[in-house]
DORODO-558432 format. One record per residue (C-alpha): x, y, z; residue number from 1. Coordinates in steps of 0.5 Angstrom, whole numbers, padded with zeros to 4 digits, m for minus. Layout:
N
     X     Y     Z   n
     X     Y     Z NUM
...
***
This chain:
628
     X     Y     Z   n
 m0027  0144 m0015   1
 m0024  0142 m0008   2
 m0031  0141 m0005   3
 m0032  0135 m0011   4
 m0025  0133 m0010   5
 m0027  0132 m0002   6
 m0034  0129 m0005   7
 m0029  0124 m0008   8
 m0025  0122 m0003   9
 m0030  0121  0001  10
 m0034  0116 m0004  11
 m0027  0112 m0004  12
 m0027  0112  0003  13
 m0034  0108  0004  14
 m0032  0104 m0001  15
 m0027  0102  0002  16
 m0031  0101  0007  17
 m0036  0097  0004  18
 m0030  0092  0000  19
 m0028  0091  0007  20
 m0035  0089  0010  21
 m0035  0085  0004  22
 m0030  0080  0005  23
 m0030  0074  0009  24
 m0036  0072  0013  25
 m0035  0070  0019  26
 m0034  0061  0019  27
 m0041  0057  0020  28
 m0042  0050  0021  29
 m0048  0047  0018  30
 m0052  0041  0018  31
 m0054  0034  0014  32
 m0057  0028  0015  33
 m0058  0022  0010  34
 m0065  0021  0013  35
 m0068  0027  0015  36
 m0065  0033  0011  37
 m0067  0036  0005  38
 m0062  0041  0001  39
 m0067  0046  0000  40
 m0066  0047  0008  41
 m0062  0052  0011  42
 m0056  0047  0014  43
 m0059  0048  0022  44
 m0059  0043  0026  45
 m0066  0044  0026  46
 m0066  0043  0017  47
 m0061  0040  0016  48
 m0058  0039  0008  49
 m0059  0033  0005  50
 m0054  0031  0000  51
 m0046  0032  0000  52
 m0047  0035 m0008  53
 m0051  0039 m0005  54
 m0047  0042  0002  55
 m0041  0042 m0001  56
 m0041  0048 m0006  57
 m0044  0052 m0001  58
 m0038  0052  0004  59
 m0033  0059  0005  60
 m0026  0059  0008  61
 m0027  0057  0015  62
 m0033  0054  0015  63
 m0035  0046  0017  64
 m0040  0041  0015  65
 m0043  0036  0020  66
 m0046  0030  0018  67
 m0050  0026  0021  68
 m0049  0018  0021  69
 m0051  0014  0016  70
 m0051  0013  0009  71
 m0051  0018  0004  72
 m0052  0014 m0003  73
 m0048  0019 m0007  74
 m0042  0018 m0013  75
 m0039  0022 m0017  76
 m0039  0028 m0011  77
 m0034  0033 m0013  78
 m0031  0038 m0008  79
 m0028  0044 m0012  80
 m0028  0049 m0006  81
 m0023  0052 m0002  82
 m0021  0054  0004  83
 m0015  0058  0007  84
 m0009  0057  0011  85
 m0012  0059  0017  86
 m0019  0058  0016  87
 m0019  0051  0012  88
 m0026  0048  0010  89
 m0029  0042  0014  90
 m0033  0035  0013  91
 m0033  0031  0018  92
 m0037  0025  0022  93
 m0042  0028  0027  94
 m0040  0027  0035  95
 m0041  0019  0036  96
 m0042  0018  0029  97
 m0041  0015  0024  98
 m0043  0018  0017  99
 m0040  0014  0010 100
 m0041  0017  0003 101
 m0043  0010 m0001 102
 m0042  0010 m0009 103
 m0044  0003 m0010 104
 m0051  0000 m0013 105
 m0057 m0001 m0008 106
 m0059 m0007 m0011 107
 m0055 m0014 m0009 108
 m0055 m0012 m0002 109
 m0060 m0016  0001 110
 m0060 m0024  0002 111
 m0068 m0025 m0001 112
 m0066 m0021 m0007 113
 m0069 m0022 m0014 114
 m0064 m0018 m0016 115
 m0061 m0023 m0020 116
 m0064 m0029 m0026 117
 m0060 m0036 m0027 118
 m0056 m0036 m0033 119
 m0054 m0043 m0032 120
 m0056 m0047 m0026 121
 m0050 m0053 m0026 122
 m0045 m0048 m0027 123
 m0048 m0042 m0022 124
 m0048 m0037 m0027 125
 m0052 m0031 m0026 126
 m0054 m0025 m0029 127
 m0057 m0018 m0026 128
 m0064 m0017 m0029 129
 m0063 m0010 m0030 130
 m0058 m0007 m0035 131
 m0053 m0002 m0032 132
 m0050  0001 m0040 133
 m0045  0005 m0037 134
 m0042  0000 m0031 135
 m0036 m0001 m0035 136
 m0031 m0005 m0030 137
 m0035 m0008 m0024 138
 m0032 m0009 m0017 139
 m0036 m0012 m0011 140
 m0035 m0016 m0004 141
 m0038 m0021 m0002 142
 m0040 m0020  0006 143
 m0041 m0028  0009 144
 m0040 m0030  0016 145
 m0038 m0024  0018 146
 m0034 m0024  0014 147
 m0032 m0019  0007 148
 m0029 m0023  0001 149
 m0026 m0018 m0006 150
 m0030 m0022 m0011 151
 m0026 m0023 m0018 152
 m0027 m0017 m0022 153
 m0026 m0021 m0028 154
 m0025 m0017 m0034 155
 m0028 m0022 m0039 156
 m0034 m0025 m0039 157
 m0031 m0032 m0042 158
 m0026 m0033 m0035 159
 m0031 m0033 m0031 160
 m0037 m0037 m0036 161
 m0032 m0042 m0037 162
 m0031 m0049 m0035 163
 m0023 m0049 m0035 164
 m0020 m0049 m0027 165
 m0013 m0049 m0030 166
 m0008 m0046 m0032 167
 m0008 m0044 m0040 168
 m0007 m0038 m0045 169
 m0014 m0038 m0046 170
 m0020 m0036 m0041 171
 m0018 m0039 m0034 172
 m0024 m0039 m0028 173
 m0020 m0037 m0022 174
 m0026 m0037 m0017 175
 m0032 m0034 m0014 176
 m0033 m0027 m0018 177
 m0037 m0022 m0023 178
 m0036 m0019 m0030 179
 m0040 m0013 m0034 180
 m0042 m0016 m0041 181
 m0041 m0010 m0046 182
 m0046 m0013 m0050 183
 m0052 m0013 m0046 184
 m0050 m0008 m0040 185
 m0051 m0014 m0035 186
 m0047 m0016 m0030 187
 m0046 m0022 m0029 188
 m0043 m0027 m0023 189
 m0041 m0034 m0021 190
 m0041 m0035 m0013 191
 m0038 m0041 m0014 192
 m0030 m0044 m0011 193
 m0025 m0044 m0016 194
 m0022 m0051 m0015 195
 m0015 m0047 m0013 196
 m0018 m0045 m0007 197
 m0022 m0052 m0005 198
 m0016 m0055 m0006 199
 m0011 m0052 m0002 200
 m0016 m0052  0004 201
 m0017 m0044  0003 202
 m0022 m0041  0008 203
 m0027 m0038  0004 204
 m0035 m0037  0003 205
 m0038 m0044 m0001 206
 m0042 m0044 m0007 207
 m0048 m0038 m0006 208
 m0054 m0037 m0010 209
 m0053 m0029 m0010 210
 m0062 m0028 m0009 211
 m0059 m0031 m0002 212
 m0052 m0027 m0002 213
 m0050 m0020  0001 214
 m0047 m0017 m0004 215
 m0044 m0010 m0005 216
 m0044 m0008 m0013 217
 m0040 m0002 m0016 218
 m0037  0001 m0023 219
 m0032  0006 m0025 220
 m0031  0013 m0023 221
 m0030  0016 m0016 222
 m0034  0017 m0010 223
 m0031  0023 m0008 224
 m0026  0027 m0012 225
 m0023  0033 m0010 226
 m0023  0038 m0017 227
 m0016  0042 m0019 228
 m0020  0048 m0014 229
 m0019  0044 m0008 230
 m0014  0047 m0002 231
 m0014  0047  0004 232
 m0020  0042  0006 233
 m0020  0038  0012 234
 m0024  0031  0010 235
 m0025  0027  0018 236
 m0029  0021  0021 237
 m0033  0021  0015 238
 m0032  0014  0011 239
 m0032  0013  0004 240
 m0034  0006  0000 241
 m0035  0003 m0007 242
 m0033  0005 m0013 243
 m0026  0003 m0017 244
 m0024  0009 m0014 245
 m0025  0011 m0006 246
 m0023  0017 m0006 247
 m0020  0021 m0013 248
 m0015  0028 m0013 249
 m0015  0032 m0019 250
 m0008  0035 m0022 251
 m0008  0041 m0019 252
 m0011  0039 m0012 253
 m0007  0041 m0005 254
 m0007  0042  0002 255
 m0012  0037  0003 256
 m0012  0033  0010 257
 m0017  0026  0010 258
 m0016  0023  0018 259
 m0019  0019  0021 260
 m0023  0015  0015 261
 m0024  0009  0013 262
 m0024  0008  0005 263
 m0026  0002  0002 264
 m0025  0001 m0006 265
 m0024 m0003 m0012 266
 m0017 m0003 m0017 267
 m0015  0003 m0013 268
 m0017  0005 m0006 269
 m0014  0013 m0007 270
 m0012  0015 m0013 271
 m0007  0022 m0014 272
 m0007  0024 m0020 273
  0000  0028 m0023 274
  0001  0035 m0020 275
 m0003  0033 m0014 276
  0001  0036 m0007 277
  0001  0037 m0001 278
 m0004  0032  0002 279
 m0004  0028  0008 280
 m0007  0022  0011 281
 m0007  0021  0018 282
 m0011  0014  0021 283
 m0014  0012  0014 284
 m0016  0005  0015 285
 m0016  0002  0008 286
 m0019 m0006  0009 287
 m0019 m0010  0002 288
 m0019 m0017  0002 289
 m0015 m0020 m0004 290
 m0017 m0027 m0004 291
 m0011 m0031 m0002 292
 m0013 m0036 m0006 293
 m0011 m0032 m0012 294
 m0005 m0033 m0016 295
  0000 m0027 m0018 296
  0001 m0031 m0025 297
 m0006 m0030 m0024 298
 m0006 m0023 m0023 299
  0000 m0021 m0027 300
  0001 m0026 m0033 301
 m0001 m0031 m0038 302
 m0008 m0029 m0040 303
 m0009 m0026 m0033 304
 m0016 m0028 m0031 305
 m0015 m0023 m0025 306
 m0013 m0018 m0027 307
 m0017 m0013 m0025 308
 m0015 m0015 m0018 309
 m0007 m0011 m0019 310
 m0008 m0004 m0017 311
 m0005 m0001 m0009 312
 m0008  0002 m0004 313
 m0006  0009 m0006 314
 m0004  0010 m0014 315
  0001  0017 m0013 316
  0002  0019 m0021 317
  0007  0022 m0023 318
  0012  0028 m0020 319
  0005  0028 m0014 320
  0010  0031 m0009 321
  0009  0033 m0001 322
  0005  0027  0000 323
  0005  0024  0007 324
  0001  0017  0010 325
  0002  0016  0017 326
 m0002  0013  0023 327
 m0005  0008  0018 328
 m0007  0001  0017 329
 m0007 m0002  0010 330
 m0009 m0009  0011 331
 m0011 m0014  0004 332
 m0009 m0010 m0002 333
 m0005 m0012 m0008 334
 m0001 m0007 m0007 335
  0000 m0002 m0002 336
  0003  0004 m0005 337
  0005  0005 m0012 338
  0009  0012 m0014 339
  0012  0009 m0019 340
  0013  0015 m0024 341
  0018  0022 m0021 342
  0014  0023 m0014 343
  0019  0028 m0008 344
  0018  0029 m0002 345
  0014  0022  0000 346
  0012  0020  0007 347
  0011  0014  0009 348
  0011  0012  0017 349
  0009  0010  0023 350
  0004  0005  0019 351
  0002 m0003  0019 352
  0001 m0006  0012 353
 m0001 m0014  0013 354
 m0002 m0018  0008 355
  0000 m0015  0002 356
  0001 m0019 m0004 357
  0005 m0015 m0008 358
  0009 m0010 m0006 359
  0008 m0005  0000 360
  0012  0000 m0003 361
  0013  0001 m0010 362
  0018  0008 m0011 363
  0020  0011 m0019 364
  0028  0011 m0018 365
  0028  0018 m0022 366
  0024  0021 m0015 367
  0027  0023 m0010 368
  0027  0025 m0001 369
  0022  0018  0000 370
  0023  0018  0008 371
  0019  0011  0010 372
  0021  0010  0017 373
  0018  0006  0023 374
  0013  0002  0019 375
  0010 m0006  0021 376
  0010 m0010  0014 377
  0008 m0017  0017 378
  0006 m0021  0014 379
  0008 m0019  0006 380
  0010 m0021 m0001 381
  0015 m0015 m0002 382
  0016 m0009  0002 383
  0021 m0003 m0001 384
  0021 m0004 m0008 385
  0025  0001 m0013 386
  0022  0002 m0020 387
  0025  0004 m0025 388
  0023  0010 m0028 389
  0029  0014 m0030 390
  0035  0018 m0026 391
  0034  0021 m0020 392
  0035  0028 m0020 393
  0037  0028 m0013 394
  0041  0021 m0011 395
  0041  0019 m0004 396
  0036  0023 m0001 397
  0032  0016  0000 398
  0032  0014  0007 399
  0029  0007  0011 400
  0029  0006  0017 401
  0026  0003  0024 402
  0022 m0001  0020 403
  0019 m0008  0020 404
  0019 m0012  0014 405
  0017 m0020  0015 406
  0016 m0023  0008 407
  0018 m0030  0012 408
  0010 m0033  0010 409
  0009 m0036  0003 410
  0004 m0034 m0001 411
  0000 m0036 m0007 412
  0004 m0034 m0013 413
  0003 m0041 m0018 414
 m0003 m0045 m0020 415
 m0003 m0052 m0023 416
 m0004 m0053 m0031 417
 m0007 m0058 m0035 418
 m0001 m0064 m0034 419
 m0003 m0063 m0026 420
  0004 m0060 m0025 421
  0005 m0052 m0021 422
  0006 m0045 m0025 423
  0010 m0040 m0022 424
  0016 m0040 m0017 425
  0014 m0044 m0012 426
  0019 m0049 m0009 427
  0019 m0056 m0010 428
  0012 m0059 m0006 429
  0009 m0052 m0004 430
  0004 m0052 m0009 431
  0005 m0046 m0012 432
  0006 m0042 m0005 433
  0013 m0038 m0006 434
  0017 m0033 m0002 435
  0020 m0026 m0004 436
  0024 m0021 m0001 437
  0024 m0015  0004 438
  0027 m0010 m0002 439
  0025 m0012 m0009 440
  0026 m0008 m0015 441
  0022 m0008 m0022 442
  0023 m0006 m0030 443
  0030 m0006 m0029 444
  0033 m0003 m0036 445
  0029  0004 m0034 446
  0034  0006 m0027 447
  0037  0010 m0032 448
  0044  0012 m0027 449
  0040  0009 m0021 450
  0040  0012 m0013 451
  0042  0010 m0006 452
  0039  0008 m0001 453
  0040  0009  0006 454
  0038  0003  0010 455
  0039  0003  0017 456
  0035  0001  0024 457
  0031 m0004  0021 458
  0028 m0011  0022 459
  0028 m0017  0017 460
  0025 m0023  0017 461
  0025 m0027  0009 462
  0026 m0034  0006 463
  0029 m0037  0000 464
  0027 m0031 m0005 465
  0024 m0034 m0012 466
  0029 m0030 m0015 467
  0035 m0031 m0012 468
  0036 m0025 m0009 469
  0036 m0026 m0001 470
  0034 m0020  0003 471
  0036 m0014 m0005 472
  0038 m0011  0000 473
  0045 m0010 m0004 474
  0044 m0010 m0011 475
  0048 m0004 m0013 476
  0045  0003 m0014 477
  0048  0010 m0017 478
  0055  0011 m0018 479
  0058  0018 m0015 480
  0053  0017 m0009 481
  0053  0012 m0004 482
  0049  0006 m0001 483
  0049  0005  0006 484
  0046  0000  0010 485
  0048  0000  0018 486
  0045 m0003  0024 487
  0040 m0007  0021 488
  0037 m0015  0025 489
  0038 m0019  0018 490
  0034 m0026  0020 491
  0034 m0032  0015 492
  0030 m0037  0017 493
  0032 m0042  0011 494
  0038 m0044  0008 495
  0040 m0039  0003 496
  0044 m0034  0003 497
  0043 m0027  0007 498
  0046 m0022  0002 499
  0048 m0022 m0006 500
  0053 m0019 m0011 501
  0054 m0014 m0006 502
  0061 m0009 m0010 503
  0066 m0004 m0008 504
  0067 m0002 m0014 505
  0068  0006 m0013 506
  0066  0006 m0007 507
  0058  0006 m0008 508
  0057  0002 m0002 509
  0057  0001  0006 510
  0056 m0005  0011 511
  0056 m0004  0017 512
  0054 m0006  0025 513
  0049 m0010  0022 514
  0047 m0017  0025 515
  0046 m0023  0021 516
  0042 m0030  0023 517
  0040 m0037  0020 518
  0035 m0040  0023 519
  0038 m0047  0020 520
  0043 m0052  0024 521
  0047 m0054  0019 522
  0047 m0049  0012 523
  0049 m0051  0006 524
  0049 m0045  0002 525
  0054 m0038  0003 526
  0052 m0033  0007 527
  0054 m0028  0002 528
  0053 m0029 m0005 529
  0057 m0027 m0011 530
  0060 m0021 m0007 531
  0064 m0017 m0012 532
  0058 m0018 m0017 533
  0057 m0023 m0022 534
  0063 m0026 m0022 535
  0066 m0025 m0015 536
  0067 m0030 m0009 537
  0062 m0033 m0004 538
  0064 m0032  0004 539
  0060 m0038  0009 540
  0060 m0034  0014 541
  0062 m0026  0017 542
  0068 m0028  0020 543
  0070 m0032  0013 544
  0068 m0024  0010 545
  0072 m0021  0015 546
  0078 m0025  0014 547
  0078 m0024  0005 548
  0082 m0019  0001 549
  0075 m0017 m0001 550
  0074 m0014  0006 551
  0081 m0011  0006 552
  0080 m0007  0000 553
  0074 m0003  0002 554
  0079  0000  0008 555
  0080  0004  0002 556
  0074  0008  0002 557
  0070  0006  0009 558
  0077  0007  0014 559
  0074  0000  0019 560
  0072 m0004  0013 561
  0066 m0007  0012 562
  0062 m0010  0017 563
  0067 m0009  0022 564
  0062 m0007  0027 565
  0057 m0014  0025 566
  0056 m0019  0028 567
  0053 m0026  0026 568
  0048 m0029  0033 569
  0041 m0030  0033 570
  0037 m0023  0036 571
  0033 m0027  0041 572
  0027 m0022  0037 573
  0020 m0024  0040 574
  0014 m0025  0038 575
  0013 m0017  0037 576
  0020 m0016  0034 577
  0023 m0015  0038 578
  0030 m0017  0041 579
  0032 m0019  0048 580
  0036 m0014  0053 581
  0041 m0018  0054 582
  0043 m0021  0047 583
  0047 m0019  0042 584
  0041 m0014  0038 585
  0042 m0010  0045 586
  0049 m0007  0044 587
  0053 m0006  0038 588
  0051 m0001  0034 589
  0056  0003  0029 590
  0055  0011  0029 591
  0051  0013  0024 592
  0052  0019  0020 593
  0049  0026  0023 594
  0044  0027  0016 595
  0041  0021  0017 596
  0035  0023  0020 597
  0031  0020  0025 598
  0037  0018  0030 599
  0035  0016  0036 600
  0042  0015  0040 601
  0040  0008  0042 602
  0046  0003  0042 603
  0042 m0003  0039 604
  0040 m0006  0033 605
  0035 m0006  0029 606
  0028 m0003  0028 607
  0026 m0003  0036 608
  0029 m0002  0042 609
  0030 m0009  0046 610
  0024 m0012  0051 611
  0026 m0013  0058 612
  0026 m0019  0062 613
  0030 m0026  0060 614
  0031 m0028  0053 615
  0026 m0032  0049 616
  0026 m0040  0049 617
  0026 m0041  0042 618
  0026 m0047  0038 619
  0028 m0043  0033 620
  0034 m0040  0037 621
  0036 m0045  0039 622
  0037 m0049  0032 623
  0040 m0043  0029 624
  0045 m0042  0034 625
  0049 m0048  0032 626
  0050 m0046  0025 627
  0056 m0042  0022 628
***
């Protein structure tokens, strides 16, 4: 008994043993190649893989995929493999390579292609010669003159066959772009100007015949999509490019790092899917080309004959949480990033957003701890935008701060009718062009009971909102919790008010240490509009604000009352933003709550400490200094 019993202890012994020889191997690095490889290698240097479908599931905790430069024609590649938190899994670029996993047709690409036959010469309407049953929506860009142009993605065959270039409730051709005919399964394509775009003297590719044209043509779908077993995955220096979708995270994905890349798809560049965490984008490069010739309406009303340019750099579905976006640039897309459902613990910062003609953020008002800091929004249509989505389970745990946000330049937001008169809200004699604001703010009836904002150290630059708002920074948010808005540069270079609507009523809001200017000699409209709410009074100028009973009453609620530490100059700001060392932006600042996070202990206003040396000779300045 005692010696089976020794027999037995020893057998369990060497299983032990054995389940410990057993576990993980020790990391690897294999090897692919676009050209050379063959999946059926051993992944060496020598036999490298061939195909990312085929590397990727073969890949342990630890191990890293090298690939070599070039191009790996693939879509619809999942990664479903896991890594761990201190051996995470790597897909990288080749040391002084470049590789880019393209999910796009090979077709169109090439100028002398007979990938296309006339459907109507006058026209210039074209279709492929070959059916694609299963392309669905279709995207494409156009690369011309060293140049890359987004191509209309006409969801309707009719708007882009049609003869009609203005606007109507029926089919509307809006300039040079391609459409899938569900009947035929070809993809057809006008590369024709739109009257709009020739009209406004729009710098953009002329009327091409697609057999002599360089075309990058793709469907729906994802490129790369990291199934609900991705985790702890380091996606880096590999680019991704050509379907509607760039890159895709599935619900259950986490732990995932993509740097160093740039991404380049149709609707939406990087979609993230409800339930998704954990996920960081460092250095991502995202530079679509929405043409700037496209009218919102165009987009987002009427018939919508664009309506499949509205989509955002990154889509963040539903309660996505822990997602972080820094070091990045995002250049030419619709909107920049859509979280508009119940996201928490958004990240946003240290990023350049340039002509984006939607919003560059658009947040669901029933998330929460969004901390959006020291970003470049220049030029854009809006920057931070509220969704309504519902009430916030955690209010005033929304943090903006040290950014930058320029919605001085008009963009395309009408387009002329039948009668020769603009739709949309341009202001009289821009043709359609119109300016919004830095803080906007949708579906109003779905705030349920709000949030607060925290808004300090920031630089604006608008114009006269279309909608009336002025800079939105002030339209009140979530009873119970404050909205703050401290040491901000606020620069209005048009006659209209700064600030609307702004209400003391149970204490809900703060204003102060603020700086305010109007680029305008003689301004006929107030500074601060309807302060109170709807009903309430106009103020010119502060100093008629800070002489009011309004200003007395909010005492009972802010002990200096507001906007005892703000002054009305001009900053003096430079070409990069920022103010001159001895203006009035330079000094100032009122002390800010300790919570806040991302204080930097300066004195100054404003997102960006003063430039040294003398003060800039502005004509703008100038100007401005003689109003109120």
């Amino acid at each position: 008994m005692r010696q089976r019993l020794g027999l037995a202890l020893a057998g369990i012994a060497w299983l032990l043993a054995a389940a410990g020889a057993a576990g993980p191997a020790a990391a690897t690095t294999y090897h692919a190649d676009p050209e050379r490889g063959d999946d059926a290698g051993e992944g060496t240097p020598a036999r490298p893989w061939r195909s990312l479908a085929a590397s990727i599931p073969r890949l342990r905790p630890g191990d890293s995929l090298v690939l070599r430069g070039g191009t790996y024609f693939e879509s619809g590649v999942r990664i479903d493999v896991a890594g761990l938190p201190d051996a995470p899994i790597e897909i990288r670029s080749h040391p002084g390579e470049v590789a880019v996993v393209d999910g796009g047709f090979r077709e169109f690409r090439r100028p002398g292609n007979a990938d296309w036959e006339v459907v109507d010469a006058d026209r210039g309407i074209y279709r492929s010669t070959r059916a694609y049953p299963r392309a669905r929506r279709v995207h494409a860009y156009l690369r011309h003159a060293g140049r890359s142009y987004h191509l209309v993605p006409y969801e309707r065959l009719g708007h882009l066959v049609t003869a009609n270039q203005r606007a109507s409730d029926g089919d509307v051709y809006v300039g040079q772009g391609l459409a899938w005919s569900p009947s035929d399964g070809r993809i057809y394509v006008r590369l024709v100007p739109g009257e709009l775009q020739e009209l406004l003297g729009y710098e953009g590719p002329p009327r091409l015949d697609p057999r002599d044209a360089e075309l990058s043509v793709f469907g729906d779908g994802a490129v790369v999509t990291f199934g609900p077993g991705a985790a702890h995955v380091v996606w880096d220096g590999v680019g991704v490019a050509h379907r509607n979708q760039a890159l895709e995270f599935a619900s259950a994905s986490h732990h995932v790092t993509v740097r160093n890349a740039a991404l380049l798809g149709g609707r939406t560049h990087v979609m993230i899917r409800d339930g998704a965490h954990d996920l960081l984008f460092d250095g991502v490069e995202i530079l679509d080309s929405v043409p700037r010739w496209i009218a919102w309406k165009d987009v987002k009303s009427a018939s919508k004959p664009a309506h499949g340019l509205q989509g955002a750099a990154f889509a963040i579905e539903g309660a996505s949480h822990h997602v972080e976006i820094r070091n990045s640039r995002i250049e030419g897309s619709f909107d920049a990033v859509d979280a508009t459902g119940s996201p928490h613990h958004l990240h946003v910062h240290h990023n350049v957003f340039r002509w984006i003609r939607d919003d560059v953020l658009q947040l669901g008002s029933s998330g929460h701890h969004y901390h959006v800091h020291h970003n470049l929004m220049a030029p854009v249509s809006k920057g931070v935008s509220a969704h309504g989505s519902g009430s916030a389970p955690q209010p005033g745990t929304f943090w903006i701060h040290h950014n930058v946000i320029d919605t001085s330049e008009p963009m395309q937001h009408g387009r002329l009718t039948p009668q020769g008169t603009w739709t949309g809200k341009g202001t009289p004699g821009s043709q359609g062009r119109a300016r919004i604001r830095p803080f906007g703010r949708h579906q109003g009836s779905g705030f349920g009971a709000g949030d607060a904002w925290k808004i300090y150290q920031n630089t604006l630059v608008f114009g006269r909102d279309a909608n009336g708002w002025g800079a939105g920074h002030a339209r009140p948010r979530r009873e119970g919790a404050v909205h703050e808005v401290y040491n901000n540069v606020f620069v209005q270079i048009e006659d209209h008010w700064i600030a609307r609507e702004a209400t003391s009523a149970g204490g809900a809001q703060i204003y102060d240490g603020n700086l305010y200017h109007r680029r305008v000699a003689k301004p006929s409209q107030p500074l601060f509009r309807r302060f109170g709410g709807a009903g309430g009074g106009d103020f010119a100028s502060l100093a008629e604000l800070l002489g009011s009973r309004f200003q007395a009453a909010t005492r009972s609620f802010y002990g200096p009352g507001w906007e005892s530490g703000s002054v009305q100059a001009d900053p003096l700001l430079d070409d990069h933003y920022r103010p001159a060392a001895d203006g009035p932006a330079a000094t100032g600042a009122v002390a800010l709550p300790r919570d806040f996070p991302g204080l930097d202990g300066g004195s100054y206003r404003g997102a960006l400490p003063p430039a040294a040396g003398p003060a800039p000779d502005r004509p703008s300045a100038a100007a401005g200094s003689a109003g109120p």
